[in-house]
ZATIKOL-647688 format. One record per residue: x, y, z of N, C-alpha, C, O in turn; residue in three letters. Coordinates in steps of 0.1 Angstrom, whole numbers, padded with zeros to 4 digits, always signed. Layout:
<atoms>
XYZXYZXYZXYZala
...
</atoms>
This chain:
<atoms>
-0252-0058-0162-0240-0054-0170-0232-0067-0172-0228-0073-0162unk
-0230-0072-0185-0224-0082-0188-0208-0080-0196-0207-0069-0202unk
-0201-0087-0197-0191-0087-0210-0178-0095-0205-0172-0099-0195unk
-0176-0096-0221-0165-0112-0221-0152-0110-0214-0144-0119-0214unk
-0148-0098-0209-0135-0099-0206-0139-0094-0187-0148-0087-0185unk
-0130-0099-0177-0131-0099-0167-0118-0089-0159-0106-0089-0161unk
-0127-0079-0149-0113-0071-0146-0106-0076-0136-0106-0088-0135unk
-0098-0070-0126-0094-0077-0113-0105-0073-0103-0112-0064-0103unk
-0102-0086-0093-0114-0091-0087-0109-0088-0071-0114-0079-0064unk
-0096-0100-0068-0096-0098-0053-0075-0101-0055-0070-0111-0058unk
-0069-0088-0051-0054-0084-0048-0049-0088-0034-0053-0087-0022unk
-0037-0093-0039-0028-0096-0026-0019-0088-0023-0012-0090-0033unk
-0012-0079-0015-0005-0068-0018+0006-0073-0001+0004-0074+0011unk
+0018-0076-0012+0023-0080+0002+0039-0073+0001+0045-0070-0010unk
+0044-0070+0014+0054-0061+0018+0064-0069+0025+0059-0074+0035unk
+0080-0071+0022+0086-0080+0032+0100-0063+0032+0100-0052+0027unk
+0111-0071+0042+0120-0062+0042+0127-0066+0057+0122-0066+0068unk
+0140-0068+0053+0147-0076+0069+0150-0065+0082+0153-0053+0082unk
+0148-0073+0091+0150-0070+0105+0162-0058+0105+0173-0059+0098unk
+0159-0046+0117+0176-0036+0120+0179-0043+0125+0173-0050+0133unk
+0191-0042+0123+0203-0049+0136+0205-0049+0146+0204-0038+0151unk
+0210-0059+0156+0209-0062+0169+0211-0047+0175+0218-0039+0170unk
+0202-0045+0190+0206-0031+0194+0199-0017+0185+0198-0006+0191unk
+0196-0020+0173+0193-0010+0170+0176-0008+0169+0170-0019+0170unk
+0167+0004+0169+0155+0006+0166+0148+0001+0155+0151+0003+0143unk
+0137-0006+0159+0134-0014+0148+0129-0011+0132+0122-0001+0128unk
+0132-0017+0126+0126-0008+0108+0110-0016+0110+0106-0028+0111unk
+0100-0002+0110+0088-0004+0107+0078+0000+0096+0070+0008+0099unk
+0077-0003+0084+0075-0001+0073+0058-0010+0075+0055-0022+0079unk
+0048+0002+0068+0033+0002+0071+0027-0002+0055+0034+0003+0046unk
+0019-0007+0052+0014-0009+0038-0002+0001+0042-0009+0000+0053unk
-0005+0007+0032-0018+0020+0036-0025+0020+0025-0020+0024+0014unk
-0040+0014+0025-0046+0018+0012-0056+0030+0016-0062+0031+0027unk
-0058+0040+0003-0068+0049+0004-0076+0047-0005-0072+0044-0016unk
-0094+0048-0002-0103+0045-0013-0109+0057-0012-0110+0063-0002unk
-0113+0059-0022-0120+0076-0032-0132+0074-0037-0133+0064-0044unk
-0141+0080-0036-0151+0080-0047-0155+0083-0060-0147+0092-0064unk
-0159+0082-0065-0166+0082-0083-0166+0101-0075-0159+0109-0080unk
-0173+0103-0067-0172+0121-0066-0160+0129-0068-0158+0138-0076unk
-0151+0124-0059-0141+0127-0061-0124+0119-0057-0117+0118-0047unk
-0122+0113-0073-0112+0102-0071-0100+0107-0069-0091+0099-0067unk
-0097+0117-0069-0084+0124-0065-0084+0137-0053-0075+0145-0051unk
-0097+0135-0047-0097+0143-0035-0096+0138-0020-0089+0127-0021unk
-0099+0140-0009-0099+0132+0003-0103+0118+0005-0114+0115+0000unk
-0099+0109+0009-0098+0094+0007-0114+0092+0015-0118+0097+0026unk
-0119+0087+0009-0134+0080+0021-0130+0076+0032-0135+0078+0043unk
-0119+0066+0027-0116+0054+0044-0099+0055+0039-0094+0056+0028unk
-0093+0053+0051-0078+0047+0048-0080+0037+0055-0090+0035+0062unk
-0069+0028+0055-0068+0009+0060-0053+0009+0062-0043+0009+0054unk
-0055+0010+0076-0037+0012+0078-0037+0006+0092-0047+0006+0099unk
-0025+0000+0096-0023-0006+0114-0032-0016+0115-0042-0013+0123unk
-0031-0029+0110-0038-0043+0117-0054-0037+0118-0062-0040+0126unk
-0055-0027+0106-0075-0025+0103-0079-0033+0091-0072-0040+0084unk
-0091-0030+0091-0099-0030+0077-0110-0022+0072-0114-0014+0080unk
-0114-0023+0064-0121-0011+0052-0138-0016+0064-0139-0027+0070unk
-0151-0003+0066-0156-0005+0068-0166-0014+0064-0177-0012+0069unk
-0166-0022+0058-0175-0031+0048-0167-0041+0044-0172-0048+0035unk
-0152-0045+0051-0146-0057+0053-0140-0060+0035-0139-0072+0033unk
-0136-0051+0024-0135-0054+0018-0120-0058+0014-0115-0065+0005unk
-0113-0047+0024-0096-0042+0022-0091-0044+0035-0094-0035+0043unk
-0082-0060+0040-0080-0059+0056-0063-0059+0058-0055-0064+0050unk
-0061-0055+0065-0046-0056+0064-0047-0074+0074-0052-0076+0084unk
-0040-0082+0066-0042-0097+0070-0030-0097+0084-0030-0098+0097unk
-0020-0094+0075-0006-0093+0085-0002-0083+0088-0004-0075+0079unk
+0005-0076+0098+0013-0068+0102+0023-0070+0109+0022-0077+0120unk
+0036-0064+0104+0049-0066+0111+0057-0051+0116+0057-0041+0110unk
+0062-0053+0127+0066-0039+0131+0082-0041+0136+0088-0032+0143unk
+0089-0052+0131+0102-0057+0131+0107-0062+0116+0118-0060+0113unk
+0099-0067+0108+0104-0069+0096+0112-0087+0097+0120-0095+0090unk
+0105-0086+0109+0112-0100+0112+0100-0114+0112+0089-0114+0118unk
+0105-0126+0102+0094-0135+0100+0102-0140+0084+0111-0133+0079unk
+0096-0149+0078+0098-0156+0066+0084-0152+0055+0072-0154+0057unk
+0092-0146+0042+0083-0140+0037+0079-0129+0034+0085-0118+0036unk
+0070-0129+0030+0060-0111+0033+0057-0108+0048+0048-0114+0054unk
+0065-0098+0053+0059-0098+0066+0048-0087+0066+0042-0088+0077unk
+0045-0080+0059+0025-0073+0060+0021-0078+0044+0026-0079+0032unk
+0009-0081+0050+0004-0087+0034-0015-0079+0039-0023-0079+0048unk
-0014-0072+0026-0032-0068+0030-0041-0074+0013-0036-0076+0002unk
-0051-0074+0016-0066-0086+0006-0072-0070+0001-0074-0061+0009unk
-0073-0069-0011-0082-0063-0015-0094-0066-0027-0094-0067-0039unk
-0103-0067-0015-0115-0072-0025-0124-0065-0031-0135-0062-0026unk
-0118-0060-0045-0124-0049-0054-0136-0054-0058-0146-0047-0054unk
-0140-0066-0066-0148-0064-0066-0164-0067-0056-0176-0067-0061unk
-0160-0070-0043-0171-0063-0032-0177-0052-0031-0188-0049-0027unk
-0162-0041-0037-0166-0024-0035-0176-0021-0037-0181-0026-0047unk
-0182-0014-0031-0196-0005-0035-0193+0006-0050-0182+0011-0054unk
-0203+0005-0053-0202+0008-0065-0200+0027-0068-0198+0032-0079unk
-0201+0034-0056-0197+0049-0050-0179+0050-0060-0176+0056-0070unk
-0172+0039-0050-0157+0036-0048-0152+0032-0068-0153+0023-0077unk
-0148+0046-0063-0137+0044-0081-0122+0040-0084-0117+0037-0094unk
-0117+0043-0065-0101+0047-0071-0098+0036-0057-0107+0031-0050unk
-0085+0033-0054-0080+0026-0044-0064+0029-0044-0058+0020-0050unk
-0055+0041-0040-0043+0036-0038-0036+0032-0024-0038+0036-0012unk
-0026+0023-0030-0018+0016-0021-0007+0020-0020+0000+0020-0030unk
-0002+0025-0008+0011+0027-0003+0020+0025+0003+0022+0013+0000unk
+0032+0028+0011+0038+0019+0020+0048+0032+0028+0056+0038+0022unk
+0046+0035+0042+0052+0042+0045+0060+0038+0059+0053+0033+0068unk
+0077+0042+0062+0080+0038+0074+0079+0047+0080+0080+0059+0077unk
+0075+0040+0095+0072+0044+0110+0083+0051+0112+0094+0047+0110unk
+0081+0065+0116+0093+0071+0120+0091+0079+0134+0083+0087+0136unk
+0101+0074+0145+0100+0074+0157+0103+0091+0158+0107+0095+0147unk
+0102+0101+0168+0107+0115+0170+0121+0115+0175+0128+0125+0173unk
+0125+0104+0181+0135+0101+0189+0149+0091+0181+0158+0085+0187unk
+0144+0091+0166+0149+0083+0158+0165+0086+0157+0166+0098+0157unk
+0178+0079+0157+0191+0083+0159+0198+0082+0145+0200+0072+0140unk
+0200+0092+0141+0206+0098+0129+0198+0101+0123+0200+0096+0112unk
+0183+0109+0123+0175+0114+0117+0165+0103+0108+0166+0091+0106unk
+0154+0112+0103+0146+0100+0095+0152+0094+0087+0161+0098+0080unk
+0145+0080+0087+0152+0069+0077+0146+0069+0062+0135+0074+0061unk
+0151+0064+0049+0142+0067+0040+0147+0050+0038+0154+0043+0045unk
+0139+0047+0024+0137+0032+0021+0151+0025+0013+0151+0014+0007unk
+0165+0035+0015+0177+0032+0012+0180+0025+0024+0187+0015+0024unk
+0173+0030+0037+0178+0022+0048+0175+0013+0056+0175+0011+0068unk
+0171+0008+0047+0159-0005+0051+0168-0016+0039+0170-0012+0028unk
+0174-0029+0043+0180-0036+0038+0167-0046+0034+0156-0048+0040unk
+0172-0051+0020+0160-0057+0012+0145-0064+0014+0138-0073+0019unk
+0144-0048+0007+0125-0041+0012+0123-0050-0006+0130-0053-0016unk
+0106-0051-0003+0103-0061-0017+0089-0059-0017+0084-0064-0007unk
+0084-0054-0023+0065-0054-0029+0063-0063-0040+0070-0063-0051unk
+0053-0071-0036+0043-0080-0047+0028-0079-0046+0021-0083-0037unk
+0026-0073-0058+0010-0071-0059+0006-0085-0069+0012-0087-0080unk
-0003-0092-0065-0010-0103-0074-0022-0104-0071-0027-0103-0060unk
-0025-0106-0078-0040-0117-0085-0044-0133-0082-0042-0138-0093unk
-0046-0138-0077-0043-0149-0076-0030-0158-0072-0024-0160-0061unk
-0027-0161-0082-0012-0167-0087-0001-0160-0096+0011-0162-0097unk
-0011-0148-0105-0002-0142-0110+0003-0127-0105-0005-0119-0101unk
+0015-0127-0107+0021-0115-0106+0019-0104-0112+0025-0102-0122unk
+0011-0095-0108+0007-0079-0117+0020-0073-0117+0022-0067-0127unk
+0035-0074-0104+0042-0060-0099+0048-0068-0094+0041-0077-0091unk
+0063-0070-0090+0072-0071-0084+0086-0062-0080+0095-0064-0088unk
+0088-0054-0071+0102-0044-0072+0103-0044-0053+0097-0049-0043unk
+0115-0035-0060+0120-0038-0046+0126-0021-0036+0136-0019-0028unk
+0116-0012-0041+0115+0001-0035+0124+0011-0043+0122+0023-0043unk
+0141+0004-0052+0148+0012-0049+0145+0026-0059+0149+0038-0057unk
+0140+0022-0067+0135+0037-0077+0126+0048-0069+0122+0059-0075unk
+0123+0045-0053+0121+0055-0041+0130+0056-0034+0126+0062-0024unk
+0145+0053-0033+0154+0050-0024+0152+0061-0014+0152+0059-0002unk
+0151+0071-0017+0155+0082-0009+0139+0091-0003+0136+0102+0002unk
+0135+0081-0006+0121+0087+0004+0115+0079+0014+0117+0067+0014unk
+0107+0084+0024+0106+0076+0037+0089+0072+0032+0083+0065+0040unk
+0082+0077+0022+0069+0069+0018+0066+0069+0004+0071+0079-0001unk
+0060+0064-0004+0057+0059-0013+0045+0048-0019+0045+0036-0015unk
+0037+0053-0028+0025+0048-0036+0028+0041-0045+0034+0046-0055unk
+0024+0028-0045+0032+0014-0049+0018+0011-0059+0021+0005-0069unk
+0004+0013-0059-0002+0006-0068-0016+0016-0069-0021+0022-0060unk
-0022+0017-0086-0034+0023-0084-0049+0013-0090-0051+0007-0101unk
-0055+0014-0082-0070+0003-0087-0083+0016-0093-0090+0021-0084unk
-0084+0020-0106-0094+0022-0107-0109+0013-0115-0109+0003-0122unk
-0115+0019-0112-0129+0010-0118-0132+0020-0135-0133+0032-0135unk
-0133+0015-0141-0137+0016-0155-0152+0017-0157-0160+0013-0149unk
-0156+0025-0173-0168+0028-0171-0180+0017-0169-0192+0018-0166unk
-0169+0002-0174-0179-0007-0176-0183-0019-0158-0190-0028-0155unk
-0172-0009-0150-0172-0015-0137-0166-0021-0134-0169-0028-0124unk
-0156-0022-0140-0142-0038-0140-0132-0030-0135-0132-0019-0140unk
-0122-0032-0126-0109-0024-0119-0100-0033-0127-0100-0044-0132unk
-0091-0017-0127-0082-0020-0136-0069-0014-0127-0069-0006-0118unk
-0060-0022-0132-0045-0021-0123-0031-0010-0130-0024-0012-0140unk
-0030+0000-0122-0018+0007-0126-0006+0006-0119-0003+0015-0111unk
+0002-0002-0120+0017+0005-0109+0021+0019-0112+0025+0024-0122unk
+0018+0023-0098+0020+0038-0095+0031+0041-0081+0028+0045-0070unk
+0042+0038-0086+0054+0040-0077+0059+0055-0077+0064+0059-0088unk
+0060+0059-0071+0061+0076-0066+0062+0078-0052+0054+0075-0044unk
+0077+0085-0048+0079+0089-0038+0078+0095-0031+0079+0105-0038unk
+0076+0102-0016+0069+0110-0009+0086+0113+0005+0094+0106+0010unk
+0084+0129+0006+0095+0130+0017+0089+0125+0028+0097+0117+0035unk
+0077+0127+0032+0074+0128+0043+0068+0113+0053+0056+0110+0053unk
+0077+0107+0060+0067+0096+0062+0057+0096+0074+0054+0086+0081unk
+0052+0106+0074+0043+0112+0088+0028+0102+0080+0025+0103+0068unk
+0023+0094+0087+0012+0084+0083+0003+0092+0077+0001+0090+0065unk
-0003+0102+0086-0016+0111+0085-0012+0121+0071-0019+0122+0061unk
+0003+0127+0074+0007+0139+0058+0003+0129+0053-0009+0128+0053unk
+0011+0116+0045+0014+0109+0034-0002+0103+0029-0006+0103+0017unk
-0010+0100+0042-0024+0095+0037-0036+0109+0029-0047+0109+0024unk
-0028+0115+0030-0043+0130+0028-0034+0130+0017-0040+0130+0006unk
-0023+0129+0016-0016+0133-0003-0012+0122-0010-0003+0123-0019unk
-0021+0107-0006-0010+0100-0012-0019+0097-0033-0015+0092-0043unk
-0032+0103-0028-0047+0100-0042-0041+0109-0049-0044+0108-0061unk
-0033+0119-0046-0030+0131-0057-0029+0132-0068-0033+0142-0075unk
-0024+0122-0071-0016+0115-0088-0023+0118-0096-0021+0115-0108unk
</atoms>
């Protein structure tokens, strides 16, 4: 299969957002991809890639992980190398959801309370996506990017920002392909 235009190849998906305050519990905000199959791209995810993992075939790794928000930069940055995918894998979304403790003090937090949270999805050098959560303010998870593959096999890029109440890892991962 040949042709003159090229889709996206290999994404950098990086998540920054500053440290809670002295004394207080720390803000832990997760970046989570789910990959789908050509069977079914909007049903149960094949694999998710979440917590300092990667995709079983090394394609999607979470590079960094931060569980204080503390560091210079993007503090979780995860590689997604679409075109490695097997050729099954149609869909890839990307999410970001905070850690929410049982024991958390003034109830769960949503991404209003996380002082300057920031997503950048790129390509190389160039910028596909830049924002900075608040059109989810009031939810504790949210689906930040969609990668599907086209009929000719080239992934193509959607920003798909959509908010979720729930920031329970496991809910938000089984509903985050829904879209």
């Amino acid at each position: 299969m040949s042709s003159l235009r090229k889709g996206i190849e290999k994404i950098e998906v990086g998540l920054k957002w500053d440290p809670s305050p002295m004394g207080s519990p720390p803000h832990d905000l997760d970046l989570i991809a789910a990959t789908y199959t050509s069977d079914a791209p909007h049903g149960s995810p094949a694999y998710i890639v979440h917590f300092d993992s990667r995709s079983p075939d090394g394609t999607i790794t979470l590079n960094r992980d931060s569980r204080t928000g503390q560091g210079f930069g993007f503090d979780e940055v995860m590689t997604l190398e679409l075109e490695r995918l097997a050729p099954q894998y149609a869909r890839v979304v990307v999410g970001v959801a905070i850690q929410q403790s049982e024991q958390e003090p003034g109830g769960a937090k949503v991404f209003a309370d996380i002082p300057n949270t920031a997503v950048r999805i790129r390509e190389g050098y160039t910028d596909l996506s830049q924002h900075d959560l608040s059109v989810v303010s009031g939810s504790s998870a949210a689906t930040i990017a969609e990668f599907t593959r086209d009929a000719d096999g080239e992934w193509q890029f959607r920003e798909a920002v959509r908010g979720f109440g729930d920031g329970d890892l496991n809910g938000f991962a089984a509903v985050m392909g829904a879209l």
